[in-house]
C-alpha positions as CSV (number, residue, x, y, z in Angstrom):
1,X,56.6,-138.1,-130.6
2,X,55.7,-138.0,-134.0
3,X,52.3,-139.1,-133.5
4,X,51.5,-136.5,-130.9
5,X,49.2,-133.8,-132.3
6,X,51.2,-130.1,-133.9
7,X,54.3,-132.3,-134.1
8,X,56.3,-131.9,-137.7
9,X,58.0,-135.0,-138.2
10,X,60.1,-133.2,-140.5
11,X,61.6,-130.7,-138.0
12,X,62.5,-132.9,-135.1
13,X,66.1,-132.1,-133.0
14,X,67.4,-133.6,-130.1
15,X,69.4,-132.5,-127.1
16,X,71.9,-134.7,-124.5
17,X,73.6,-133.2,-121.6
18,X,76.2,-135.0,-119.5
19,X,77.3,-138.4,-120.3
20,X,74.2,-140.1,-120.2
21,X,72.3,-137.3,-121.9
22,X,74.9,-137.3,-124.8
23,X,74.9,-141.1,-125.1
24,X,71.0,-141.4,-125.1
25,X,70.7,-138.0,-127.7
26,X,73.5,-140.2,-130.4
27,X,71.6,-143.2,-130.1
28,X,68.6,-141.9,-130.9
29,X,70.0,-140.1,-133.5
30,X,71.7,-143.5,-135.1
31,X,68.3,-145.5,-134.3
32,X,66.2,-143.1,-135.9
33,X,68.1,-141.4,-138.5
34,X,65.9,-140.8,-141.0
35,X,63.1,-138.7,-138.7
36,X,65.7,-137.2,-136.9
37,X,67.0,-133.8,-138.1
38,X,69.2,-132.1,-135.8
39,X,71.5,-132.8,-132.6
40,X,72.7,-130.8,-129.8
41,X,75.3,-132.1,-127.4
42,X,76.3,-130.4,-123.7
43,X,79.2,-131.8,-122.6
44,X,79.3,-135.5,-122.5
45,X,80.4,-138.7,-124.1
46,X,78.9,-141.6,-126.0
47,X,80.0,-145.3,-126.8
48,X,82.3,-146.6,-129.9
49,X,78.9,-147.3,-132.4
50,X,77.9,-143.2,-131.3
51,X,81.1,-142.4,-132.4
52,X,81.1,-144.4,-135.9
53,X,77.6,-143.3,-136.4
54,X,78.6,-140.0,-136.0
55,X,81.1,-139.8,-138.6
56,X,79.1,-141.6,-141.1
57,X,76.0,-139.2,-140.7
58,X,77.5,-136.9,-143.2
59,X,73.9,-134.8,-143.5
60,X,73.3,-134.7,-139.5
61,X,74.1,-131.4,-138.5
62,X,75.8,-131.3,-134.7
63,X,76.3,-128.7,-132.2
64,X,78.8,-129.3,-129.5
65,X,78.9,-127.5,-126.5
66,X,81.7,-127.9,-123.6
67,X,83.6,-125.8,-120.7
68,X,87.4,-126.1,-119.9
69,X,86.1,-126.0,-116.3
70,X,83.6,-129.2,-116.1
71,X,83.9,-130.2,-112.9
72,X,84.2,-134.0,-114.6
73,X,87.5,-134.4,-116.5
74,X,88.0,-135.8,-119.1
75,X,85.0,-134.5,-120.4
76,X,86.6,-131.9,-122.4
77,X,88.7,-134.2,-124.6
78,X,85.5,-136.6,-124.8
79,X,83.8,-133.8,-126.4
80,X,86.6,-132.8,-128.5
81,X,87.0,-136.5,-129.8
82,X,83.0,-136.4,-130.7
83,X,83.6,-133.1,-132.6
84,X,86.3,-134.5,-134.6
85,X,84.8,-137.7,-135.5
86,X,81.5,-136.2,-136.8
87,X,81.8,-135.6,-140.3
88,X,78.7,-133.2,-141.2
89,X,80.6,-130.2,-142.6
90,X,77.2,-128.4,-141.0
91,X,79.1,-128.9,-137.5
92,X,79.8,-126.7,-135.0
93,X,81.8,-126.8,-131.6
94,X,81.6,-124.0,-128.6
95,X,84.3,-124.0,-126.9
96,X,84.1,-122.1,-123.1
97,X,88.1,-121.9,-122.7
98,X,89.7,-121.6,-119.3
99,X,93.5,-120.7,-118.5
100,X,93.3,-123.7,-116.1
101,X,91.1,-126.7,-116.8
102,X,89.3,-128.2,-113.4
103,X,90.7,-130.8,-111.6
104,X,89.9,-134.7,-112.0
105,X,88.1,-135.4,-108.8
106,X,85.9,-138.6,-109.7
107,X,83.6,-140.0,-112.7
108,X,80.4,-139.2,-114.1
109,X,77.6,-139.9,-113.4
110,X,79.0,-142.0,-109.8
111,X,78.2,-141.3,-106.4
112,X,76.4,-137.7,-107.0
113,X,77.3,-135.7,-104.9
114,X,80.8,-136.3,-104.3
115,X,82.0,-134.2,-107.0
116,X,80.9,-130.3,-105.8
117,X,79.4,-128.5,-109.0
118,X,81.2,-125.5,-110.5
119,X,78.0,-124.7,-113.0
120,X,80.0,-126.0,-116.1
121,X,78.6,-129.2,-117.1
122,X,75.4,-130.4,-118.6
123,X,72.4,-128.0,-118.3
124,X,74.4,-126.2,-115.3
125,X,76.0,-124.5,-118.1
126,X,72.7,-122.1,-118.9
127,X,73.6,-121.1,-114.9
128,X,77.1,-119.6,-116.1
129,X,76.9,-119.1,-119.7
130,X,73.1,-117.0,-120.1
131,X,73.6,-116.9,-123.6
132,X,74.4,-120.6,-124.3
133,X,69.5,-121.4,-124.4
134,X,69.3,-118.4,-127.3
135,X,72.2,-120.2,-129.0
136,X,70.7,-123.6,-129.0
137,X,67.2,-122.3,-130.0
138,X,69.1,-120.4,-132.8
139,X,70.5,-123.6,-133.6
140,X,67.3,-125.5,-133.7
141,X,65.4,-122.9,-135.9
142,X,68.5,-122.9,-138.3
143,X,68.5,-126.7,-139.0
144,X,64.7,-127.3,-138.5
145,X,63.2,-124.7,-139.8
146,X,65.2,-122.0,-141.7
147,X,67.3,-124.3,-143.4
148,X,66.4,-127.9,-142.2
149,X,69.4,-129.9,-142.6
150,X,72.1,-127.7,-142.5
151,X,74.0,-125.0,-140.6
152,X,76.1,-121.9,-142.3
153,X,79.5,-124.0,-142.7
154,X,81.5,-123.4,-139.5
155,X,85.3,-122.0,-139.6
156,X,86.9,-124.7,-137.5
157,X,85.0,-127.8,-139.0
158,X,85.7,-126.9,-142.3
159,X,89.6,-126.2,-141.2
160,X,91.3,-129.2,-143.3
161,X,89.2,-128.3,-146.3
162,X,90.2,-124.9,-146.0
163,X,94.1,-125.4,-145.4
164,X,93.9,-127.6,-148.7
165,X,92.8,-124.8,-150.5
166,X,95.0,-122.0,-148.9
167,X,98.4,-124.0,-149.0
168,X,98.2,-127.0,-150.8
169,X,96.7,-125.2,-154.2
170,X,93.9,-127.5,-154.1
171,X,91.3,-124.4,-155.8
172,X,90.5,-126.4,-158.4
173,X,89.3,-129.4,-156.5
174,X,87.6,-127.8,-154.3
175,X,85.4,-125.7,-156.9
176,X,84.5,-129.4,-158.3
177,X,83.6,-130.2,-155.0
178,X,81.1,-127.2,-154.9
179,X,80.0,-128.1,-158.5
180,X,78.8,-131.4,-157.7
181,X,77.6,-130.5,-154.3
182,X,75.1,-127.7,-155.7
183,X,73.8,-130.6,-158.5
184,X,71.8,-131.7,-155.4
185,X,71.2,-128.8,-153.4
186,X,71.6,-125.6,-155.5
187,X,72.1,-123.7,-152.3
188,X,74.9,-125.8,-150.5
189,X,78.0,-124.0,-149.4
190,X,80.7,-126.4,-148.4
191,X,83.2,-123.9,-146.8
192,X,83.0,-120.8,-145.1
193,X,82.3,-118.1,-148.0
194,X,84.4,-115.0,-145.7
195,X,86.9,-118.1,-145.2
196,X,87.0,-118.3,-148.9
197,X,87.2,-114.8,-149.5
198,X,90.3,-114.4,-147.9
199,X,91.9,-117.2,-149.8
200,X,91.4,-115.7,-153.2
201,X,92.5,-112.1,-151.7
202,X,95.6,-114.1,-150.8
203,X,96.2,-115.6,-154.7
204,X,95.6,-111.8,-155.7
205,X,97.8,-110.8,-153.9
206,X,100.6,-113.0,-155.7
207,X,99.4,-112.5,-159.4
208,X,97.7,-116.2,-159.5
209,X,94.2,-114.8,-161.0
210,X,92.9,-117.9,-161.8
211,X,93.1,-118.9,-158.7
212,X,91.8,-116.5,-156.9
213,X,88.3,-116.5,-159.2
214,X,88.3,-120.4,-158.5
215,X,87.8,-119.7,-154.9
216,X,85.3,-117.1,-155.2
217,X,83.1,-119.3,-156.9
């Protein structure tokens, strides 16, 4: 790809859907780590070296996409357990909830066919969910282009971080932590500034100043 003509090796992404799709996307991704930039992953599942690569490409950012109604169970919890073992805090998981996940019928990708589709796995998910392309391009132009490497930090991924700080008085540390991240990139925001905001409205509230400036820097 890279020596095709109008190609910027710098801004290269890549895209899996359903579990082959997924699994070829990651290894890519761990075989080329240094070229690629970006990874987007539709409802799926890769092996136990994806997995470990995953959570030791701390500067990858991932977008995870998945329906409670995926007509191939256990797909959802695959997806969840990739979300949770990446460790790039530029991570982000969409989450189409149902009040009933779909039944388990058979595995995939055997016997096609035997398993009717519902629209909610793979790139059947563009059929149901129209705004799930814009999101992805979005996604690409953020981590590419706008700000290649990294995404806005995400609510959810940056949830233990952000418990620390809220309930386990851990302001301080995590203003170090923002220190020494912004010594190599004077832009980087580790958690979720409104996230933030909230947490030194909280130590306001109680009288614990200090606090509450720590975690609005």
């Amino acid at each position: 790809m890279t020596s095709q003509p109008g190609v910027d090796r710098n801004a290269i992404g890549a895209g899996g859907a359903g579990a082959l799709g997924v699994q070829n996307a990651v290894e890519t991704a761990r075989r080329h780590p240094s070229q690629l930039k970006s990874l987007v992953l539709l409802s799926g599942e890769t092996t136990r070296p994806g997995l470990e690569f995953l959570h030791q490409a701390s500067q990858l950012p991932e977008l995870f996409v998945v329906d409670d109604r995926d007509e191939y169970p256990p797909t959802q919890e695959a997806m969840q357990l990739l979300y949770a073992s990446a460790s790039c805090p530029s991570k982000k998981l969409i989450h189409y909830a149902a009040v009933e996940k779909a039944p388990w019928l058979w595995y995939e990708p055997f016997d096609i066919g035997k398993v009717p589709p519902t629209g909610r796995h793979g790139t059947d998910l563009f059929e149901s969910h129209f705004e799930l392309p814009g999101i992805i391009v979005q996604w690409f132009a953020t981590t590419l282009l706008k700000t290649p490497g990294v995404a806005p930090p995400d609510g959810v991924a940056a949830g233990p971080l952000l418990v620390d700080v809220e309930l386990n008085n851990a302001v301080a540390r995590a203003e170090r932590d923002l220190v020494e991240a912004r010594k190599i990139d004077p832009q980087a925001q580790i958690r979720p500034e409104i996230s933030m905001s909230i947490i030194a409205q909280d130590y306001q509230r109680i009288g614990d100043l200090t606090s509450a400036l720590a975690a609005l820097n």
